[in-house]
Steps between C-alpha positions, in 0.01 A plus 500: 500500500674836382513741797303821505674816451471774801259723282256147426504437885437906593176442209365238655454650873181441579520429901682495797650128378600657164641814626744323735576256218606850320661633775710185546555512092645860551733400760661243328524747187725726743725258615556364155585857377708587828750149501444386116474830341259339254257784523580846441085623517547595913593900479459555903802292687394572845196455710437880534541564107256231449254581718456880445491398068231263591296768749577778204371298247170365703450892549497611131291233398238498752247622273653279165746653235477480173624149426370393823186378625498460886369155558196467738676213688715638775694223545636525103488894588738440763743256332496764220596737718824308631600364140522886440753522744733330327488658190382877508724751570 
């Protein structure tokens, strides 16, 4: 069975089960990119950068953006919200 890419697990958070699944996805993503260096996709390195990306990013799209409709789920809304942190600057 080919494994599911970060972005197919984040898409299919649906519940609390799913969004740990996700969660657990995500930190396995990190430490793969920290000791491999196979992934060069993580722009915050430390706990602070990624958090305040992910809060600044949950801010300016509280009300959608233009190629982004906010899900009604909260769990995928929240998993969405800590993918971000890896990647938005």
């Amino acid at each position: 069975m080919k494994e599911r890419t970060l972005f197919e697990l984040l898409s299919e958070v649906e519940d609390e089960d799913t969004f740990i699944d996700f969660i657990e996805a995500l930190t396995k993503d990190r430490i793969n990119s920290r000791y491999n260096k196979t992934n060069d996709e993580w722009q915050n390195n430390t706990i602070e950068d990624f958090l305040d990306s992910a809060c600044s990013w949950g801010k300016c799209s509280k009300n959608g953006l233009e190629f982004y409709k906010k899900p009604n789920n909260q769990w995928k809304r929240c998993a969405q919200i800590i993918y971000m942190g890896k990647i938005y600057e």
